[in-house]
Backbone as CSV, one residue per row, in Angstrom:
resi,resn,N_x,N_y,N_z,CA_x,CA_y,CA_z,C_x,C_y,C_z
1,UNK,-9.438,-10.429,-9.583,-9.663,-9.181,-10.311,-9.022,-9.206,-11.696
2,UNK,-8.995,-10.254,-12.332,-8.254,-10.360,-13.683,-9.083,-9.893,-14.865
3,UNK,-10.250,-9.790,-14.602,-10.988,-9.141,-15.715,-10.913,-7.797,-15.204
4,UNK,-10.624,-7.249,-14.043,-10.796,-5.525,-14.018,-10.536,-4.887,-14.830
5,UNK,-10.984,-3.688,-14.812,-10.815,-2.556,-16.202,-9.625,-1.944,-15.784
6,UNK,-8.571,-1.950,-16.604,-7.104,-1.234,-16.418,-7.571,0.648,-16.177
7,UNK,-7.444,0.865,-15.170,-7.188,2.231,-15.023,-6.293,3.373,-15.663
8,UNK,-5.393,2.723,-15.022,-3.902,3.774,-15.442,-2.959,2.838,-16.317
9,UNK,-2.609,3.187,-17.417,-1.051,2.680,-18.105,0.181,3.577,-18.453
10,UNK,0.820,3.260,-18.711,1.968,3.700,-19.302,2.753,3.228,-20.226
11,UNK,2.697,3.408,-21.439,3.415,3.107,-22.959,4.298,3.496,-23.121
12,UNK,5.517,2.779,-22.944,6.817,3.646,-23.642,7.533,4.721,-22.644
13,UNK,7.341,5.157,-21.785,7.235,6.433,-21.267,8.975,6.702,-20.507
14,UNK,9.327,7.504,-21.643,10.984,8.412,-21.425,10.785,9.396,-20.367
15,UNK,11.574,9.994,-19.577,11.852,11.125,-19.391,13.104,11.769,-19.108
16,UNK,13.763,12.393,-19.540,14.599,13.762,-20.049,14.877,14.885,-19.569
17,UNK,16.033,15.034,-18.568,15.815,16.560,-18.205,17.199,17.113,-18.854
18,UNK,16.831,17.756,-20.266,18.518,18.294,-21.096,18.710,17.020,-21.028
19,UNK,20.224,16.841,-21.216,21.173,15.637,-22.132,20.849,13.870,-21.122
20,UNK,20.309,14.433,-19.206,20.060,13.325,-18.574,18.862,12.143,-18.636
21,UNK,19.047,11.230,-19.203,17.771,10.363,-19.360,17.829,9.850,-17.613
22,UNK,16.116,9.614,-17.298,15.413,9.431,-16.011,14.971,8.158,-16.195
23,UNK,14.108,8.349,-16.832,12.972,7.289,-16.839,13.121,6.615,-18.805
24,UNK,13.136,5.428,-18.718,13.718,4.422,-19.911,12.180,3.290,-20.170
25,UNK,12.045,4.150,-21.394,10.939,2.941,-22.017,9.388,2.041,-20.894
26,UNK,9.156,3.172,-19.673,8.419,2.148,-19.281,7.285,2.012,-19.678
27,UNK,6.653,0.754,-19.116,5.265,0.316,-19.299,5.251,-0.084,-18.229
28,UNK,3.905,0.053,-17.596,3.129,-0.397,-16.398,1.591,-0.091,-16.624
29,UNK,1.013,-0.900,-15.718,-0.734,-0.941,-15.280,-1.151,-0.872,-14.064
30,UNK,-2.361,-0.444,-14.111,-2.660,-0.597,-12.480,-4.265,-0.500,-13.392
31,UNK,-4.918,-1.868,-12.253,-6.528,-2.158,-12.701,-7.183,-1.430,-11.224
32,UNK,-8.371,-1.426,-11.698,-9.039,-1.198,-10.519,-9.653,-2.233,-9.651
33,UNK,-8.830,-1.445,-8.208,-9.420,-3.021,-7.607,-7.625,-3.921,-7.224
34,UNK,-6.932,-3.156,-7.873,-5.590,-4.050,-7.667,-4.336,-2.998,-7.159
35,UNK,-3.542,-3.577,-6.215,-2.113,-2.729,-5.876,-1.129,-3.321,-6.273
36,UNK,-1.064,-2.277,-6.822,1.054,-2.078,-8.276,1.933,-1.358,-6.822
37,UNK,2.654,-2.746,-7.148,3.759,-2.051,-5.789,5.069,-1.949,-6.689
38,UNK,5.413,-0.427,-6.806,6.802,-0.611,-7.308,7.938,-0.400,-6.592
39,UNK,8.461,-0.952,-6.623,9.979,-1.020,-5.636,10.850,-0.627,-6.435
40,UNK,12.215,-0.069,-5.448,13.324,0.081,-5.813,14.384,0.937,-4.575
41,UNK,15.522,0.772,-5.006,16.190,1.657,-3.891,16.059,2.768,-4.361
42,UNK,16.852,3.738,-3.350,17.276,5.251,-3.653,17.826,5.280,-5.028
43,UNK,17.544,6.099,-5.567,17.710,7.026,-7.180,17.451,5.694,-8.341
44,UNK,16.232,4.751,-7.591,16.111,4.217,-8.978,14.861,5.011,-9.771
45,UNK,14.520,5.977,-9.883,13.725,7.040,-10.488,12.519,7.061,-9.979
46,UNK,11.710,6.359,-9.270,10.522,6.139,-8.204,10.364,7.537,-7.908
47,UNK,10.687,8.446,-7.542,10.083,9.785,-7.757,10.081,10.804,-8.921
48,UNK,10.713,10.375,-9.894,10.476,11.402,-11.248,9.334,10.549,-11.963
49,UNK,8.975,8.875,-11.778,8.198,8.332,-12.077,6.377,8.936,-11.462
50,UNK,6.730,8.934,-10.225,5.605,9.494,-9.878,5.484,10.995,-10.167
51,UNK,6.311,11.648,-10.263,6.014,12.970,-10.446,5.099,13.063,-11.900
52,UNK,5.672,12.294,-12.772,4.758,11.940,-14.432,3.969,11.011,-14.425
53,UNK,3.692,10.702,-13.536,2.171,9.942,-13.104,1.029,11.061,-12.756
54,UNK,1.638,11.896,-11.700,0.797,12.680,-11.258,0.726,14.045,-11.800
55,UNK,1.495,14.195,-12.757,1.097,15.534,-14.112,2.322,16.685,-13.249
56,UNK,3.175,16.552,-12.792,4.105,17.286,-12.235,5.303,17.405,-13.450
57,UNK,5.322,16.492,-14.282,6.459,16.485,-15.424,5.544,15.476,-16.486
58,UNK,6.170,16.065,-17.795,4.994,15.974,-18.895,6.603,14.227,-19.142
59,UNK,5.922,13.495,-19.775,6.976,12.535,-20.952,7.307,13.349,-21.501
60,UNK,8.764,12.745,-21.678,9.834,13.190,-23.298,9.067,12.623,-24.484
61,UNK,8.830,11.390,-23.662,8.036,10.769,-25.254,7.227,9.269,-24.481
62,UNK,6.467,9.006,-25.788,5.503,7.939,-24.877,4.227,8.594,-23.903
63,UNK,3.162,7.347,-24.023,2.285,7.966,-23.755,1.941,7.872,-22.179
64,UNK,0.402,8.180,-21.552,-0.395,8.037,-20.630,-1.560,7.959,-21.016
65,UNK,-2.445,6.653,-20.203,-3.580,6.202,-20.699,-4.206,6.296,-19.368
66,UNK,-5.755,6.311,-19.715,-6.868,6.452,-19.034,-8.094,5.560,-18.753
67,UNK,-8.226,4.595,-18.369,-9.675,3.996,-19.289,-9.401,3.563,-20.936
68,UNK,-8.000,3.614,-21.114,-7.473,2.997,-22.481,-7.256,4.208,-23.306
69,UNK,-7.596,5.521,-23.062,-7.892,7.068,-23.875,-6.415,7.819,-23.438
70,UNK,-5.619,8.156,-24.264,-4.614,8.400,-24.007,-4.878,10.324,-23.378
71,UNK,-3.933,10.693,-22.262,-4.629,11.897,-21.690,-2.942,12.637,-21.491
72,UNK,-3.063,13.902,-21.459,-1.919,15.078,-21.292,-2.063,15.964,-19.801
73,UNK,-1.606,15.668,-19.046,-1.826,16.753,-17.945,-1.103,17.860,-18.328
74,UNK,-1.517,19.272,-18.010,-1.269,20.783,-17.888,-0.191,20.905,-16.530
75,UNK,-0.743,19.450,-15.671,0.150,19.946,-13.691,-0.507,18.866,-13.126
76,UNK,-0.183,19.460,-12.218,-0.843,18.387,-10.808,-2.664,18.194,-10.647
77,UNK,-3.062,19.765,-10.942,-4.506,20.005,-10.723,-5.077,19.028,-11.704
78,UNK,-4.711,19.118,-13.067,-5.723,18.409,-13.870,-5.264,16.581,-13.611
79,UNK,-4.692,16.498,-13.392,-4.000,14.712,-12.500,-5.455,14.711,-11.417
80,UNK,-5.137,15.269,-10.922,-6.251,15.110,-9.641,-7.936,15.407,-10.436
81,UNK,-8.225,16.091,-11.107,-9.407,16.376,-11.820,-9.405,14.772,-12.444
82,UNK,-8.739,14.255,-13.106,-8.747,13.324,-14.042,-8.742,11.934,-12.952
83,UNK,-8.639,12.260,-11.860,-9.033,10.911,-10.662,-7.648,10.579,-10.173
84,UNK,-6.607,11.176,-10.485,-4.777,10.441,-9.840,-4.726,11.469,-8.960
85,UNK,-4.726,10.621,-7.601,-4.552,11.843,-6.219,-2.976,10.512,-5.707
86,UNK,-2.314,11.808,-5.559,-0.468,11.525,-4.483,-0.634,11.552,-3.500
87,UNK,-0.636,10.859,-2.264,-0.226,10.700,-0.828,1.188,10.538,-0.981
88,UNK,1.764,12.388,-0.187,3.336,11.307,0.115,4.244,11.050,1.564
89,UNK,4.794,10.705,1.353,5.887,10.160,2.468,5.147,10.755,3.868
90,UNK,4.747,11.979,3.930,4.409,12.099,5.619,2.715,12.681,5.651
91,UNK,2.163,12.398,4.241,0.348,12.107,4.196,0.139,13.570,3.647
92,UNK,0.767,14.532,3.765,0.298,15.923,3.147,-1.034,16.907,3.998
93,UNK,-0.901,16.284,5.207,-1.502,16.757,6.026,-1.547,18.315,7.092
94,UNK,-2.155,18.596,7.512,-1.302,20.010,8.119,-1.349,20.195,9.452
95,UNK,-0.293,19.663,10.733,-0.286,19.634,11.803,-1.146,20.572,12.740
96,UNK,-1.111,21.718,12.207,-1.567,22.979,13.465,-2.822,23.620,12.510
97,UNK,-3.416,22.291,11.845,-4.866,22.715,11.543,-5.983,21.136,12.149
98,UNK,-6.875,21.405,12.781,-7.822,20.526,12.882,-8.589,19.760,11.945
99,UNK,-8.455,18.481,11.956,-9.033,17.458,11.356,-10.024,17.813,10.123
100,UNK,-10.908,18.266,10.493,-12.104,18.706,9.385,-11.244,20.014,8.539
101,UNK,-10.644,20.520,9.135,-9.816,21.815,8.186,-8.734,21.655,7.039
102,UNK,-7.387,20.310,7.669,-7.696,19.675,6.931,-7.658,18.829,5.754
103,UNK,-8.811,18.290,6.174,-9.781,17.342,5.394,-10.076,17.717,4.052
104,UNK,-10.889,19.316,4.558,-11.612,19.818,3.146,-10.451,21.402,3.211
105,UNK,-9.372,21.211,3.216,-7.993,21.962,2.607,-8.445,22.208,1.447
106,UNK,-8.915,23.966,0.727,-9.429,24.755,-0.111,-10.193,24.265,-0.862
107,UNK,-10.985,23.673,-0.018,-12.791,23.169,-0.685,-13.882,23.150,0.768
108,UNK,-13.043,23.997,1.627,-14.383,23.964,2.515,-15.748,24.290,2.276
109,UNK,-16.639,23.389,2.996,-17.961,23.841,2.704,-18.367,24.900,3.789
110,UNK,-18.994,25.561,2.801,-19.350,27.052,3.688,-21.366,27.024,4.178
111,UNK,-21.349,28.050,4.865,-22.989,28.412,4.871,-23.347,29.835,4.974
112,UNK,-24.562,29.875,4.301,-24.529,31.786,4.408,-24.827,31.687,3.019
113,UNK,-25.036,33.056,2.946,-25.047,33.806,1.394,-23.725,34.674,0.691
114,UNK,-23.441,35.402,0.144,-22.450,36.057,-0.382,-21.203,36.184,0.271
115,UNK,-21.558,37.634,0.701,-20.095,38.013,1.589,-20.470,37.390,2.871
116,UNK,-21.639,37.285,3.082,-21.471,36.806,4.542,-21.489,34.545,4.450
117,UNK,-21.211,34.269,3.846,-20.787,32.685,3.996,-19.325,32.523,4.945
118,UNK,-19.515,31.852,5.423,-18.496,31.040,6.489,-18.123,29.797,6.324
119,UNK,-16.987,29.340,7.028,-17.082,28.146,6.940,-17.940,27.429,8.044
120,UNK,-18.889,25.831,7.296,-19.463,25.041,8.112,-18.662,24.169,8.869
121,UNK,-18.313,24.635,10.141,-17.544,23.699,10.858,-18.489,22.393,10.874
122,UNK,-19.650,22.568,11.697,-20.091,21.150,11.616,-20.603,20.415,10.998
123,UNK,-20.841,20.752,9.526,-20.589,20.013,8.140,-19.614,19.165,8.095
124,UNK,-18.508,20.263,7.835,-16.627,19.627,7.818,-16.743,18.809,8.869
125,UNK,-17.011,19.073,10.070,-16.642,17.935,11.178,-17.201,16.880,10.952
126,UNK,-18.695,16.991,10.867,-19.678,15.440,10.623,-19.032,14.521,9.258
127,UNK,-18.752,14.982,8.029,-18.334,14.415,6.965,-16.306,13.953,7.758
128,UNK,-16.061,14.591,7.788,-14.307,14.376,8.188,-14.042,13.213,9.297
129,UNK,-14.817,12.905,9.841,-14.938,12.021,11.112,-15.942,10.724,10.854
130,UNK,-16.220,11.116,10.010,-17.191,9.961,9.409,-16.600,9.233,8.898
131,UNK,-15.906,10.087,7.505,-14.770,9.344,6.441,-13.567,8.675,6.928
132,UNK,-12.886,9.027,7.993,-12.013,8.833,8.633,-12.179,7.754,9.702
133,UNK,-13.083,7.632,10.110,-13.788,6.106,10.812,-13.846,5.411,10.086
134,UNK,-14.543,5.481,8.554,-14.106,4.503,7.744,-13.453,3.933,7.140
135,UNK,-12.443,4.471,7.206,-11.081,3.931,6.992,-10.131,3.173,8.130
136,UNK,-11.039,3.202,9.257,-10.228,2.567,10.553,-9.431,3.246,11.338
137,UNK,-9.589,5.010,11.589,-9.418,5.152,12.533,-9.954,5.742,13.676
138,UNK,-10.713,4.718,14.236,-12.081,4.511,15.072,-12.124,5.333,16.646
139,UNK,-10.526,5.683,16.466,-10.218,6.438,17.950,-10.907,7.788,18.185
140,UNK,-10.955,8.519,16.455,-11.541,9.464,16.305,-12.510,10.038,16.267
141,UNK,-13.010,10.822,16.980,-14.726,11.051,17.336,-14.977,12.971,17.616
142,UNK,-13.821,13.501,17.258,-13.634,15.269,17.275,-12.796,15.851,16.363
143,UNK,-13.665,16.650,15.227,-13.231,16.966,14.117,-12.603,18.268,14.268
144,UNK,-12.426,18.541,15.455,-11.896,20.005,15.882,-10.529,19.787,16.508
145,UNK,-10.307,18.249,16.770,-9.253,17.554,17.250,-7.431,18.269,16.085
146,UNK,-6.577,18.528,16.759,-5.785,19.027,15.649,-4.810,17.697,15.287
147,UNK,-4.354,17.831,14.099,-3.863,16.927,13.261,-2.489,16.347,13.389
148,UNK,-1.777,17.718,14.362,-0.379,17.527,14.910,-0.490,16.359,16.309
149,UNK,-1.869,16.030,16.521,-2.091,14.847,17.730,-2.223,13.993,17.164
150,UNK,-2.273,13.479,15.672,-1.772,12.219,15.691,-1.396,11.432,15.767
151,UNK,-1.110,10.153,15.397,-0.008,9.175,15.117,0.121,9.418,13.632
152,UNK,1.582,9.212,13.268,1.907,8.839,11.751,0.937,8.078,10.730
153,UNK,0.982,7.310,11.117,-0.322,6.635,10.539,-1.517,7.044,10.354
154,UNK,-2.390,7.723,11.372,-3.674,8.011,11.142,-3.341,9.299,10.298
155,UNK,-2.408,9.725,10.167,-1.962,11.291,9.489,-2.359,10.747,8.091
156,UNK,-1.394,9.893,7.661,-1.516,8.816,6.434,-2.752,8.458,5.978
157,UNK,-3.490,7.693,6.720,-5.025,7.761,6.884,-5.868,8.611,6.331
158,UNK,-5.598,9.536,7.718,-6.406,10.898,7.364,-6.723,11.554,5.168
159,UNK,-5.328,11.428,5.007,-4.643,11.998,3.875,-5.522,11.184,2.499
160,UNK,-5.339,9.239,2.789,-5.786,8.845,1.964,-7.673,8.603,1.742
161,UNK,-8.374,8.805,3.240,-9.637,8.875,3.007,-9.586,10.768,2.241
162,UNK,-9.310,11.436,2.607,-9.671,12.414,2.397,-9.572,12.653,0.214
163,UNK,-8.462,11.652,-0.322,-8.402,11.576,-1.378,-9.808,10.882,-2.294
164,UNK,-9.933,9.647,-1.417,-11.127,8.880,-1.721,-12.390,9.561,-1.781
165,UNK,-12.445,10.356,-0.409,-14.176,10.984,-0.487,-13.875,12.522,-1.956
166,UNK,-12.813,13.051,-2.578,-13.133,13.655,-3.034,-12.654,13.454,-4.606
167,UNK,-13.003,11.374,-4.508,-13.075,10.975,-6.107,-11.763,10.356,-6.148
168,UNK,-10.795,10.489,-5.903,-9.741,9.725,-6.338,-10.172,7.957,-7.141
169,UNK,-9.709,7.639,-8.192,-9.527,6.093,-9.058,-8.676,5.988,-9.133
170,UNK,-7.365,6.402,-8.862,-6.265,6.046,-8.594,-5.454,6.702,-7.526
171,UNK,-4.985,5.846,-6.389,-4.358,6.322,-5.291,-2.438,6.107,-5.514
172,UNK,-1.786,7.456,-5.623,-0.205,6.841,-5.796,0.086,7.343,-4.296
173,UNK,0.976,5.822,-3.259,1.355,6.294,-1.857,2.537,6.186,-2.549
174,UNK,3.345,7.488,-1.602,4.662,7.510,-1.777,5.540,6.377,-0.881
175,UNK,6.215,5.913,-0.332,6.915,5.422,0.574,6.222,5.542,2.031
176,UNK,4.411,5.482,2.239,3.448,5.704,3.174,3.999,4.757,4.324
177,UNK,5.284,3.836,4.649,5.494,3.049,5.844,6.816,3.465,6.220
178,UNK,7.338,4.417,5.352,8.878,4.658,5.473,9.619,4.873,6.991
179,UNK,8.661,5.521,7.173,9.017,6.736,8.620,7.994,6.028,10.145
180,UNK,7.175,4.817,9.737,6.437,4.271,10.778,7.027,3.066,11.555
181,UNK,6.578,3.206,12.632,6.734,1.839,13.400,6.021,0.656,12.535
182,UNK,6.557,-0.552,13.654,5.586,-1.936,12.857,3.948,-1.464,13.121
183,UNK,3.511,-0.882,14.103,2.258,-1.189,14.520,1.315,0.216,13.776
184,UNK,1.934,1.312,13.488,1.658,2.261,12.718,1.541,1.592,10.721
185,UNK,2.641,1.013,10.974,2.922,0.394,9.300,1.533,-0.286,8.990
186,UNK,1.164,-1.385,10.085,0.136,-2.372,9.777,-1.111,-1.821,9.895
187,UNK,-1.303,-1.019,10.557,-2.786,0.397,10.041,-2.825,0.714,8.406
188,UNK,-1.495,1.289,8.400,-1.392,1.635,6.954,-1.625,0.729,5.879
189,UNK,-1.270,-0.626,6.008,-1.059,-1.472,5.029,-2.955,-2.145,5.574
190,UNK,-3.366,-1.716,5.865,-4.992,-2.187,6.458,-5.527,-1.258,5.603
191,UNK,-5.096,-0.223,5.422,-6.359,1.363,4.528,-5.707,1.077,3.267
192,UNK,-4.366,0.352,3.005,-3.975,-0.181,1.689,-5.109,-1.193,0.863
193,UNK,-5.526,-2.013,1.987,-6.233,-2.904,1.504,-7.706,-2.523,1.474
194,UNK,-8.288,-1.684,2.170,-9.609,-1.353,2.362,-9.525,-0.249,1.197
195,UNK,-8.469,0.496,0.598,-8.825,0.947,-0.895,-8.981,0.108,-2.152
196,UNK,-7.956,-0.694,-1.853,-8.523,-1.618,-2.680,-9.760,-2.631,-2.979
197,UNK,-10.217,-3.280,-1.864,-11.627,-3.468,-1.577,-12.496,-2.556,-2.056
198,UNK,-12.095,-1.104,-2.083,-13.280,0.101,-2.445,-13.257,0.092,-3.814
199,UNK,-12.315,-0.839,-4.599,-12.054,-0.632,-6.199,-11.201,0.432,-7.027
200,UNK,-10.501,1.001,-5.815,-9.507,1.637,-6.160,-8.009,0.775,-7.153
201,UNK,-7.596,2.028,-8.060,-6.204,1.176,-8.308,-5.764,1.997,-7.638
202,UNK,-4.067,1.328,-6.872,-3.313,1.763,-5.815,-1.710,1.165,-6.511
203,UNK,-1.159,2.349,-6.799,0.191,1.628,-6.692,1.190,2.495,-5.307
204,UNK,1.811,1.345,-4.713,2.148,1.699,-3.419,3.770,1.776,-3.765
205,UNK,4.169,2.539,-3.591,5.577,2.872,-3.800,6.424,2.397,-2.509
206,UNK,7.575,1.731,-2.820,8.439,1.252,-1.240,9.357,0.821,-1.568
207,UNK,10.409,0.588,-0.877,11.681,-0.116,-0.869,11.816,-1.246,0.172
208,UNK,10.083,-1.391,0.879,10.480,-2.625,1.997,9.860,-3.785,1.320
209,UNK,10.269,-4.559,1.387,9.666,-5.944,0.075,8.685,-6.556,1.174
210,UNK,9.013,-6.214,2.554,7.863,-7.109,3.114,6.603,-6.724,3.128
211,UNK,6.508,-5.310,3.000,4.957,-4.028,3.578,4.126,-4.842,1.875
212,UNK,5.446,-4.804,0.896,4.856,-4.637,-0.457,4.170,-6.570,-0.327
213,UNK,4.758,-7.762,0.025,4.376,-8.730,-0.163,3.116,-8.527,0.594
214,UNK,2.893,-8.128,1.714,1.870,-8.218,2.181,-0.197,-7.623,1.605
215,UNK,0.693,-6.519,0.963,-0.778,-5.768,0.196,-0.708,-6.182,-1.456
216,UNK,0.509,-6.471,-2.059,0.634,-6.485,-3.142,-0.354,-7.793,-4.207
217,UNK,-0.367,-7.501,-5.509,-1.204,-8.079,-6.429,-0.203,-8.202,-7.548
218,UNK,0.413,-7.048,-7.956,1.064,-6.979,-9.124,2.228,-6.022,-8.293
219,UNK,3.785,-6.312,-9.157,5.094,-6.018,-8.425,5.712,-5.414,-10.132
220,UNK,6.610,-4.745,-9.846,7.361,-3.759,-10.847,8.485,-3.786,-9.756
221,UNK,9.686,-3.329,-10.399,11.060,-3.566,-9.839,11.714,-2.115,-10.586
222,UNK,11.557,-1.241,-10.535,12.866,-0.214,-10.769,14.206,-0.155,-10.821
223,UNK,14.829,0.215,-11.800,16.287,0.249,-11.632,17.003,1.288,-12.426
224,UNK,17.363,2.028,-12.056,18.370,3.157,-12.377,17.620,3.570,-13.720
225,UNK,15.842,4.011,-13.396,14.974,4.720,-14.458,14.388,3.420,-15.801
226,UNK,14.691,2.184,-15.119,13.735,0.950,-16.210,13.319,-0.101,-15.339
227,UNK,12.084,-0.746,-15.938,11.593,-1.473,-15.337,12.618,-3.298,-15.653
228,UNK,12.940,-3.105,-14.517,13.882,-4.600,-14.371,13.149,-5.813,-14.218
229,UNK,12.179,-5.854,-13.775,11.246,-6.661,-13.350,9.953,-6.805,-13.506
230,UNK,8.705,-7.529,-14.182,6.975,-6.888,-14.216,6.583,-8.220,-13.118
231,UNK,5.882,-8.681,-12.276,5.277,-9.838,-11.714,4.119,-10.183,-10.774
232,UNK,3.581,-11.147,-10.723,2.418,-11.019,-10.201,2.661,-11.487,-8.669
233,UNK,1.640,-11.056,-7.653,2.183,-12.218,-6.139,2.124,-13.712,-6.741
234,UNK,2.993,-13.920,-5.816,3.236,-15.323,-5.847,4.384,-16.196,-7.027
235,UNK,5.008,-15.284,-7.680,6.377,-15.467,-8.719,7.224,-15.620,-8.301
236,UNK,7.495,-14.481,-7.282,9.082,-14.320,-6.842,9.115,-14.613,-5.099
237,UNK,10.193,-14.412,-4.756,10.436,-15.276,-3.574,10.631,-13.949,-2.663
238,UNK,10.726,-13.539,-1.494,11.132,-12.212,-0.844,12.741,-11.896,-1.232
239,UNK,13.031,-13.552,-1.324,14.632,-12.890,-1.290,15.080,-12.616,-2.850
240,UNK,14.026,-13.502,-3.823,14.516,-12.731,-5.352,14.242,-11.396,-5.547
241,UNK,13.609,-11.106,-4.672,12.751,-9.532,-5.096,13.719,-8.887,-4.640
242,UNK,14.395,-9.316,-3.461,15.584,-8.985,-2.693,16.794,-8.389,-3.575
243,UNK,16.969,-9.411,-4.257,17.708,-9.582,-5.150,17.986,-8.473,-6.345
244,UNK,16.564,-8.523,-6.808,16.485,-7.942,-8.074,17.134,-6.003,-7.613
245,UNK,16.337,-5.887,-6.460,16.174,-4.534,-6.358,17.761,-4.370,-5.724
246,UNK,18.474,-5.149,-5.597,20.145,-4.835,-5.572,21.327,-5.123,-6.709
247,UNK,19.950,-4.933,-7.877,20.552,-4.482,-8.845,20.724,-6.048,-9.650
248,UNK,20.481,-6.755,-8.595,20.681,-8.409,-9.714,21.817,-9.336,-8.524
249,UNK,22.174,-8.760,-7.427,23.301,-8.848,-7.124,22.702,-9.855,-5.402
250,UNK,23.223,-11.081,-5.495,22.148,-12.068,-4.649,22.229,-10.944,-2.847
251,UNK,21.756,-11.444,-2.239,22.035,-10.481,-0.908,23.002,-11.487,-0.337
252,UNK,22.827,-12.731,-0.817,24.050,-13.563,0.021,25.288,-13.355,-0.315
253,UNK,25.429,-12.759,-1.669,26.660,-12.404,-1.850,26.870,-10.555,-1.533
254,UNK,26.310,-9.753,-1.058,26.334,-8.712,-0.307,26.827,-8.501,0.603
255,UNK,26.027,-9.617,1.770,26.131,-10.200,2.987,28.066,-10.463,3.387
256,UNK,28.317,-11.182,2.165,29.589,-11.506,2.460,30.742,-10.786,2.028
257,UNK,30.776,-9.706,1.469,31.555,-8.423,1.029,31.451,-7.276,2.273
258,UNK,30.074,-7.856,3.033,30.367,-6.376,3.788,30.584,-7.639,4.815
259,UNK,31.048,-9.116,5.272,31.395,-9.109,6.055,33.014,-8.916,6.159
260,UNK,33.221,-9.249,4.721,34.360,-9.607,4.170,35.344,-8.227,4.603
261,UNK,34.420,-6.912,3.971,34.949,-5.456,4.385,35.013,-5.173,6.142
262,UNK,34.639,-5.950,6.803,34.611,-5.797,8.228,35.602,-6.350,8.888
């Protein structure tokens, strides 16, 4: 995918809340068709980053690009109008509503005329169960089924077809394996790859270097609000990546301070 058309960039991009700097000079890409996995530990800015990805906080300075067209979000709504849909940490789903409900969460399709339109349950159901099979999770066959019977994963699932069928070109997962088992994780990291196959750009946000070697294309390294690291698969080693994201600091010499402290 080296000729793909760059989707999303970022030039320069500060952010500032009063006298605290966040986010330091970055640049990043994501093509379509490719997953930007950025890593980092806790408070290396991975969520004020995404929050100004997804139009939740404007740049201090520096831009956001589109298709190469530099663009301003108003919020979240026009992020999502403009094709950047957020999956986060537990899929944004709503337990004690049924599958097709939802799915199409304040865009149900209705039937009827005026005051008297309703919602089309078996619209919502036929489309919600459809989309959701196609993404692999094949168990599902009742769109009336509620959402709190999931597994973690298909929640996740659920969350990211439902982004896809309503346009998403760029998918940002938050930490989507954080909270899963291995066998829940490897579903997830399966609809990782089947967005990408769909020509989606995907940058997958994580702190586990293995979920990320496995789906990854292109790697970014975070660190206390700058990009420490830019690389492609196949550069770095698990344990440099290891490395990097502890700040520079080898894990073998980690290893032996906390045995040392024991």
């Amino acid at each position: 995918m080296n000729d793909a058309k760059t989707v999303l960039e970022l030039r320069n991009v500060d952010k500032s809340f009063g006298p605290i700097d966040v986010l330091h000079k970055i640049n990043l890409s994501v093509k379509a068709g490719e997953v930007l996995c950025l890593l980092g530990d806790n408070g290396a800015g991975k969520s004020t980053l995404i929050k100004t990805m997804a139009g939740v906080h404007a740049p201090t300075s520096g831009e956001i690009l589109m298709d190469g067209k530099p663009v301003s979000f108003s919020g979240p709504k026009a992020a999502q109008e403009a094709g950047i849909a957020c999956v986060h940490q537990f899929g944004g789903t709503f337990p004690l509503m049924s599958i097709s409900r939802s799915f199409f969460a304040g865009v149900e399709p209705t039937k009827g005329w005026g005051p008297f339109k309703v919602f089309d349950r078996k619209k919502a159901n036929e489309i919600a169960v459809h989309e959701v099979r196609n993404f692999g999770i094949t168990r599902i066959d009742d769109g009336d089924r509620l959402v709190g019977g999931l597994s973690g994963g298909e929640r996740q699932s659920l969350a990211i077809a439902r982004a896809v069928y309503f346009g998403a070109r760029v998918l940002i997962l938050d930490e989507p394996t954080a909270a899963l088992g291995v066998k829940q994780s490897a579903h997830v990291l399966r609809i990782v790859n089947e967005a990408k196959r769909r020509g989606l750009a995907v940058i997958f946000i994580t702190h586990q270097v293995m979920h990320a070697l496995a789906v990854g294309d292109h790697f970014a390294v975070l660190i206390r609000g700058a990009i420490a690291a830019d690389f492609k698969q196949g550069e770095k080693t698990r344990e440099e990546i290891a490395d990097l994201m502890a700040g520079g600091e080898s894990m073998a010499d980690l290893e032996a301070k906390v045995g040392v402290q024991a």
